[in-house]
N, C-alpha and C positions, 0 to 999 in steps of 0.2 A: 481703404488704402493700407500698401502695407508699414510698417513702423519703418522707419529711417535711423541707424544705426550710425552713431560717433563714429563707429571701427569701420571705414567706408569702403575696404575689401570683402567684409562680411554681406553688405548691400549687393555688390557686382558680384557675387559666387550666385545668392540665390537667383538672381537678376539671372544669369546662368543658367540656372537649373531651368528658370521659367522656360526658356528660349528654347531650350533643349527639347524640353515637352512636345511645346508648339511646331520644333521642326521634325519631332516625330510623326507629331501628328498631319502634318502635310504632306510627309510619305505614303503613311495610307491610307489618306484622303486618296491619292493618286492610285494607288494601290485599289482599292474599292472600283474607282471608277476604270482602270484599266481593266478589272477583274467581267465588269458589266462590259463594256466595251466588245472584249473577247467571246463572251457568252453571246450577244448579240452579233456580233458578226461571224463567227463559226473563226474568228481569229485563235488557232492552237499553237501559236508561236510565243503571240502576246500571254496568250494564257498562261506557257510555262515560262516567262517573266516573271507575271505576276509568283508563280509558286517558287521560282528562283530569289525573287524579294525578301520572301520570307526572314531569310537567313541574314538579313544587314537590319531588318526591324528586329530578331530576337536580340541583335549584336547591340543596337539602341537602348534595348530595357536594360541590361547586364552593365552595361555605361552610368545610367543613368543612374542605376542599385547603386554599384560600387562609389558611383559620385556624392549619393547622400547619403551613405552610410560615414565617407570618411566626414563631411561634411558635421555629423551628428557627433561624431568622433574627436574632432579637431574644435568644434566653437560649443557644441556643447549647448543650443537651440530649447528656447520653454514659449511656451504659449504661442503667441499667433507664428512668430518663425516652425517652432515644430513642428505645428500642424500644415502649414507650408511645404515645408520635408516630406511628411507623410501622406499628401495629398498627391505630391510629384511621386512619391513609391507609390500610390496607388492607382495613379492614373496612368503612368509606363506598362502596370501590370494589363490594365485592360485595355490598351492601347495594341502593346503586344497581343493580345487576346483577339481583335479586332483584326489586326493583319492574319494571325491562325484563318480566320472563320473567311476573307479574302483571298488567302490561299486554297483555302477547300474550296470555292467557286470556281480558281483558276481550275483544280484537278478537274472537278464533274465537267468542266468545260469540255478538256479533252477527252475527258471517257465518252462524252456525248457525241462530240463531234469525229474523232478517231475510228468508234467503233460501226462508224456508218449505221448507224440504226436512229438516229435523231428522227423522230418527229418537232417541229419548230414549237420552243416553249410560249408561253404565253406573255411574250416579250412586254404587253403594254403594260401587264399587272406587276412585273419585276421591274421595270422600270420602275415606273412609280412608286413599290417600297422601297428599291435603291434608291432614288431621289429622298423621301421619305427620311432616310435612314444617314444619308448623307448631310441633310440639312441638321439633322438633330446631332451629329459630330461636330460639323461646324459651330453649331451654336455655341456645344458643351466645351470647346477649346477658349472658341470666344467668349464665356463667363469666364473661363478659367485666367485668361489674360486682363479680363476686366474687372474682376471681382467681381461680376455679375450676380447677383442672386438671383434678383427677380427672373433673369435669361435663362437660367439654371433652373426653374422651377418649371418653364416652359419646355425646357425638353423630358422631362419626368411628365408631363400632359404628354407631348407627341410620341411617349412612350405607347400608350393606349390605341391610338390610331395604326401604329405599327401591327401590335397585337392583331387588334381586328385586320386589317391587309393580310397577315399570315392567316388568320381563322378561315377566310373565303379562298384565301389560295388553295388550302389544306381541303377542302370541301371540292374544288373546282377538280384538283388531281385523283382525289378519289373517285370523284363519276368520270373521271377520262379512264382510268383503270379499268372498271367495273363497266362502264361500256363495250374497251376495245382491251383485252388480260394481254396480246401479244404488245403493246405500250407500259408494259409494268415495269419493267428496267428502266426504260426511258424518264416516266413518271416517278421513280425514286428518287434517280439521283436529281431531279428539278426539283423535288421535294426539300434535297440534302441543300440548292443552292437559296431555296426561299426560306428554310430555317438559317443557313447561315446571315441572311438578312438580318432575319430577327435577332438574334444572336446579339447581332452589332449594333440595334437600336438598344439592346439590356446594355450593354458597356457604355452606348453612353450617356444613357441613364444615370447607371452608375458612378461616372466623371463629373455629371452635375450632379447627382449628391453628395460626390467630396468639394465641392466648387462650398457648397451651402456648409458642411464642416469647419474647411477653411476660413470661410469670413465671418460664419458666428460662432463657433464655437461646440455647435448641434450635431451628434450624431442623428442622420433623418435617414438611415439604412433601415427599412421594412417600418416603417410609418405611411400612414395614408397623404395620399397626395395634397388632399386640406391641408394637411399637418405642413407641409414642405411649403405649400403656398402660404400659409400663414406664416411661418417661420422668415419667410423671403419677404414680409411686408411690416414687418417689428423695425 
């Protein structure tokens, strides 16, 4: 839980900041999945949506900065509030980072489908790291609003499964390559839209390990996963 403050404006600011997060993060949840959407149905409209979005999520993180800066400025926050503070700075950053790597999908979308030369990507395998990779956002918002650790430590696991999903994709486009070289363009940028995948399961990784900062006190950035799981069960 977080501490309940006499000063009851001080409560409703952070109360604030939370909300803020979470409605960032609903953006490019929508964002993610508009991004896949378009990919999968050769939608170039949708696509440059999604890379038109871009620009109202970096406008979010810069909000959000300036909000707990003055915030840190003005009340002057120690222990579980700061780290509060600094989890919402850190999790805007990779948030914003998250929508980048959603806009890169929307572009290869239309390079792919624009330049007429699409061979149809291997839509069941992108699904399912998108699915994959979506669920593990969700999660990591939903620790973040619940104080979740334990839920927090479960997307730091389904980080691995991500991992491997890209390993076999990476393997799959290389013998598509090396079969048929006139698919090599093609096969790139499918490559650029399943690493931006991955990308987006590291972020939010990285969101449930300030989730576990936040509520115990742990820095658990480049610790083994044991390490994260044990720390989420003290």
């Amino acid at each position: 839980m977080l501490p309940v403050h006499t000063y009851k404006p001080f409560d409703a600011e952070l109360e604030e900041l939370r909300s803020r997060v979470l409605q960032m993060g609903g953006l490019i949840e929508e964002q993610i999945i508009n991004a896949i959407e378009a990919l999968s149905a050769g939608d170039t409209e949708l696509a440059e949506r999604v890379v038109n979005q871009d620009q109202r999520v970096n406008s979010m993180e810069v909000e959000l900065d300036e909000a707990c800066n003055q915030m840190i400025a003005r009340r002057q926050p120690t222990a579980g509030d700061l780290r509060m503070i600094m989890t919402v700075v850190k999790t805007s950053t990779d948030l914003e980072r998250i929508g980048d790597e959603a806009e890169k999908i929307g572009r290869m979308t239309k390079l792919l489908y624009e330049g007429e030369r699409l061979t149809v990507p291997r839509m069941t395998e992108i699904k399912h790291m998108s699915n994959l990779v979506l669920d593990m956002l969700r999660m990591a918002l939903d620790a973040f609003a619940r104080l979740d650790v334990a839920a927090a430590a479960l997307v730091v696991r389904q980080d691995m499964e991500v991992d491997g999903e890209f390993r076999a994709a990476l393997r799959h486009l290389i013998t598509f390559m090396m079969e048929d070289p006139r698919k090599i363009s093609t096969s790139i940028e499918i490559l650029f839209v399943v690493k931006a995948l991955e990308r987006i399961g590291d972020h939010a990784k990285n969101m449930a390990e300030y989730v576990v900062y936040m509520v115990k006190g742990k820095d658990v950035r480049h610790v083994s996963l044991e390490e994260i799981e044990r720390e989420a069960l003290k």
